[in-house]
C-alpha positions in Angstrom: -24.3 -29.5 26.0 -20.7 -30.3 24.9 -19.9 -27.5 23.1 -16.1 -28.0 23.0 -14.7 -27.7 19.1 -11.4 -28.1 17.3 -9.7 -25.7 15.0 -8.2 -27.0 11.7 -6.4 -24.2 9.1 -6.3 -25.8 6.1 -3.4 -25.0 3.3 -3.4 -26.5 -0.2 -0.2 -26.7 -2.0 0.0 -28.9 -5.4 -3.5 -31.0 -4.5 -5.3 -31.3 -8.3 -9.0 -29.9 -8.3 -11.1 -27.3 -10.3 -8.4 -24.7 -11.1 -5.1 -27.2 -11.0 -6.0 -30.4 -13.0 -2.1 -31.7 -13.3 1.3 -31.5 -12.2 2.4 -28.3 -11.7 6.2 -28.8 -12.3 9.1 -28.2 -10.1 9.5 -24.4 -10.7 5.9 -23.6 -9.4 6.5 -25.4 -6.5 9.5 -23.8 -5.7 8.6 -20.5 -6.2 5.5 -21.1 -3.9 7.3 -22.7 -1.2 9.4 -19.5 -1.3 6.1 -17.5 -1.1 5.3 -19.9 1.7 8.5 -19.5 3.7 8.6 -16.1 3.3 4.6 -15.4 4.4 2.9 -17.8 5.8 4.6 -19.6 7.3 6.1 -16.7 9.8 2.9 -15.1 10.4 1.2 -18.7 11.6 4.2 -19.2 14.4 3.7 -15.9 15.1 -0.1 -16.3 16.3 -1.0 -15.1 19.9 -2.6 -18.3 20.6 -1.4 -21.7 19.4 -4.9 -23.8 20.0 -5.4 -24.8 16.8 -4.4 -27.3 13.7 -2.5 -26.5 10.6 -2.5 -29.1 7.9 -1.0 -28.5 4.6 -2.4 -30.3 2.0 -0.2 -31.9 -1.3 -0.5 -34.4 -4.1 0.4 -37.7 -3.0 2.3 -38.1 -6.1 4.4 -34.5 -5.0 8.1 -35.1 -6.0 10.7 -36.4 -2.9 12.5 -32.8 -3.0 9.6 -31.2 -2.1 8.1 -33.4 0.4 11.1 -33.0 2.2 11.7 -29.1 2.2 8.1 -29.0 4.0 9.5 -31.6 6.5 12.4 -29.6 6.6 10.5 -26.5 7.2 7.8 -27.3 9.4 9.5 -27.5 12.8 6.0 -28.8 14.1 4.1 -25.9 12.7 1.7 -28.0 10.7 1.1 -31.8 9.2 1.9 -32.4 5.8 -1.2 -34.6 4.5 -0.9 -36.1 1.5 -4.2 -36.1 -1.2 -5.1 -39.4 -3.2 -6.9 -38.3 -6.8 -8.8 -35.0 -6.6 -9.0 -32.4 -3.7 -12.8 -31.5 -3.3 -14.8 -30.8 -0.2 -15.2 -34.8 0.9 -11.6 -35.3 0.8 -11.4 -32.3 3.2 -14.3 -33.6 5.1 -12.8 -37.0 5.3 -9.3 -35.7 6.4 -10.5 -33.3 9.5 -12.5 -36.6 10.1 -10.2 -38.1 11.4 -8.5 -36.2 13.3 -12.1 -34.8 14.9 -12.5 -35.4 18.5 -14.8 -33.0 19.6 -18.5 -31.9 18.8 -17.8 -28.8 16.9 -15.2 -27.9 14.5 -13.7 -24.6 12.4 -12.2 -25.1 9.6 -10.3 -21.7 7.9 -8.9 -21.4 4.4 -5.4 -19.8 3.7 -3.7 -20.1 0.3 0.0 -21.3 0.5 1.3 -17.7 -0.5 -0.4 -15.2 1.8 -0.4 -13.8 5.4 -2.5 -13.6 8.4 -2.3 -10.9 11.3 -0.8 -12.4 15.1 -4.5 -11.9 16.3 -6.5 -13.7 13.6 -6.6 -17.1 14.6 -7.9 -15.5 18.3 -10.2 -13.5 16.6 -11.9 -16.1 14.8 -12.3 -18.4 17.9 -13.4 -15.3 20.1 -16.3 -15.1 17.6 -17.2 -18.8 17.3 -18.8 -18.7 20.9 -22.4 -20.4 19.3 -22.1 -24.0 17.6 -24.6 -22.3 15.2 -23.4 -23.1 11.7 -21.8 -20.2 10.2 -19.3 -18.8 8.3 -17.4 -16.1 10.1 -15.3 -13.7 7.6 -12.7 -11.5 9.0 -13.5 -8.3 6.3 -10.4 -6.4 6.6 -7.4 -7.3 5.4 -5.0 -5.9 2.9 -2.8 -6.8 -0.7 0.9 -6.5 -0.8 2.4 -6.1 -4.9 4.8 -5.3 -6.4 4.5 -1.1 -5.4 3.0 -1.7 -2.2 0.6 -2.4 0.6 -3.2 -1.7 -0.3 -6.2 -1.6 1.8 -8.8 -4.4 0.8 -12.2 -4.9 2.9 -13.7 -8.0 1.5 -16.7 -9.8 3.0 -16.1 -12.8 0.1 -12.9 -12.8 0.7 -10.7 -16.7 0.6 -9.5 -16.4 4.3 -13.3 -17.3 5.6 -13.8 -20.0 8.4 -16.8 -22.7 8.7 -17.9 -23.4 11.9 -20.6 -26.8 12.2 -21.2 -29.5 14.4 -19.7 -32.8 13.4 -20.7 -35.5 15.9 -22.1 -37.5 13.7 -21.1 -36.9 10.4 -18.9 -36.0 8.1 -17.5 -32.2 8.6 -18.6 -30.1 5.4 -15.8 -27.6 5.8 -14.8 -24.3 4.5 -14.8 -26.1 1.3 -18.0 -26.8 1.0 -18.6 -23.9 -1.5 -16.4 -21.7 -3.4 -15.8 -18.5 -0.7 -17.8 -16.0 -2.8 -20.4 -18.5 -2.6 -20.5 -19.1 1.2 -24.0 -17.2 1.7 -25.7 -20.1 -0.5 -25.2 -22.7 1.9 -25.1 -20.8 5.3 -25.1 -17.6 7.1 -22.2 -15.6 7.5 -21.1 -13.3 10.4 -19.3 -10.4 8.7 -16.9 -8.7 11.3 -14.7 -5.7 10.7 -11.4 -5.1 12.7 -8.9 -2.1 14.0 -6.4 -3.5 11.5 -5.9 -6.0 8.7 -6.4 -9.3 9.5 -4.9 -11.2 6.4 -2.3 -10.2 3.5 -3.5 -11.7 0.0 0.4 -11.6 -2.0 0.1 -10.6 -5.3 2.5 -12.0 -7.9 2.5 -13.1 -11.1 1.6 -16.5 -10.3 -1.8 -16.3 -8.9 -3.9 -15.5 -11.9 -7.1 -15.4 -10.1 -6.1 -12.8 -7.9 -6.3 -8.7 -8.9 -5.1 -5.7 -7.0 -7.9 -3.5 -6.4 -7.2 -2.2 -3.1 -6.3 1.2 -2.0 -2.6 2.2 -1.5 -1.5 2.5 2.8 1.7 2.7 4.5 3.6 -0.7 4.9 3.9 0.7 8.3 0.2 0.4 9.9 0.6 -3.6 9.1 4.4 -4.4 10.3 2.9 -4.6 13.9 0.3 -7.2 13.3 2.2 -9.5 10.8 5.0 -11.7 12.4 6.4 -11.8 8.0 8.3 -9.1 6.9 6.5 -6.7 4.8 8.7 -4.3 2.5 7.9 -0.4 3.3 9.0 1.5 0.5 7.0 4.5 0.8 8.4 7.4 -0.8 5.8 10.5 -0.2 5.5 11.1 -4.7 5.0 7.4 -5.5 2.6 7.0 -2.6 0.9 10.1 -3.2 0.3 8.8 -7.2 -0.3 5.5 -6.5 -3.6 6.5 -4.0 -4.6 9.2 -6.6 -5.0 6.0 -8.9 -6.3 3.8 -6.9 -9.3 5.7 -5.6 -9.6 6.2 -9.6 -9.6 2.9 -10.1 -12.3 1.7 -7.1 -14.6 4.6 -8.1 -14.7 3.2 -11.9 -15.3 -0.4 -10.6 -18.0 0.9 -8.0 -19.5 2.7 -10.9 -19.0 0.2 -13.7 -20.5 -3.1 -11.5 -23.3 -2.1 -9.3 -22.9 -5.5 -7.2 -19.3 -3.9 -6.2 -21.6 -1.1 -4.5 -23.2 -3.9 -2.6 -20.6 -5.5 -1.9 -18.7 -2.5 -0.1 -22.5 -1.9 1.7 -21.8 -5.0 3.3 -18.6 -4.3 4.3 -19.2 -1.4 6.4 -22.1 -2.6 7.7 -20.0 -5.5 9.3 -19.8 -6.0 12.7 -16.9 -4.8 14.8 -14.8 -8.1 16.0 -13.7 -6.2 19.6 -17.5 -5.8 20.6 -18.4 -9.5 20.7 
């Protein structure tokens, strides 16, 4: 059996779907290609193995200036494909399409303005030894705002991969269903890690992202992330910022029972090195 499979990581920038129906003006754009520069772009060339496919996905309207700072940027890190009309899960399917030439493929979802450890591409493949459709979500990971670096174990988290057989049809991909929704279309392998495995950045721009993680040192995630991370951790701050933050958890765990489920699932997650 040909069980040989290609990698796609799939970025959207501007593309116009459920949450961004219209142009998002030049300022948005330039403040997330900053974001992008600054995060994900670094910790991508910085991954310990390089067999995989990075497209970044924009508006086929998208203005000249921008088109060309991702030219400009790219160095050959990724392909720039441009989106005709609305983004949905058949244009994605469509896309890795054609540039499919093997059985099996992976596709992984990473917003434009976060992170992902040197390991976590090699991870994800090391798991996606069965052509079993699957989802496989890397649980660990971590927030970075505007105080500092907080510990977030997720199993629903937006940096999940979709592993399927495509030899004869049209790849479903990651975008198949929303990534809190995964479970209703196929299984999911949870799998925990030594360290974070992805950095969700968050600013004032992503509005459907909260900080709800618990406050760590900057400096147990410099060595897995080739972006720089800012480690201000004065001892007082730190020490009042984790006081709150365990508040904080504790009155969501109470206050939304599925939050107690969630975190069930999280520790019961399987440990990535024992696969």
């Amino acid at each position: 059996m040909d069980l040989r499979s290609t990698h796609f990581i799939l970025t959207r920038f501007n593309v116009r779907g459920r949450y961004y129906r219209g142009d998002p003006g030049d300022e948005w754009l330039r403040r997330r290609l900053e974001l992008f520069a600054r995060y994900t772009l670094p910790s991508f060339r910085a991954q310990s193995v390089r067999d995989f496919r990075w497209l970044v996905l924009i508006d086929s309207e998208s203005p000249h200036w921008f088109r060309a700072k991702l030219a400009e940027l790219s160095l050959g890190s990724y392909e720039v494909v441009e989106v005709e009309g609305a983004f949905d899960a058949l244009a994605a399917g469509r896309i890795v399409r054609e540039r499919l030439a093997t059985p099996f493929v992976l596709t992984t979802r990473v917003d434009n303005d976060d992170a992902v450890a040197r390991d976590f591409v090699e991870t994800i493949q090391r798991a996606a030894v069965s052509p079993e459709q699957r989802f496989i979500n890397l649980v660990d990971g971590a927030q970075l705002g505007p105080k500092g670096v907080y510990q977030r174990p997720y199993t629903q988290n937006p940096f999940i991969t979709l592993v399927e057989g495509a030899r004869n049809q049209l790849p479903a991909t990651v975008f198949v269903k929303r990534h809190f929704e995964a479970s209703k279309y196929a299984p999911v392998l949870n799998l925990r890690s030594s360290h974070p495995m992805w950095l969700q950045v968050v600013h004032g721009g992503n509005v459907l992202t909260e900080l709800v993680g618990l406050r760590m040192k900057a400096r147990r995630l410099t060595p897995w992330f080739g972006c720089e991370i800012p480690c201000g951790d004065g001892p007082f701050e730190f020490a009042l910022d984790f006081t709150l933050g365990a508040a904080r958890i504790a009155g969501r765990l109470v206050g939304g029972p599925h939050r107690l489920v969630e975190l069930g699932r999280a520790l019961a997650a399987r440990p990535a090195q024992r696969l």
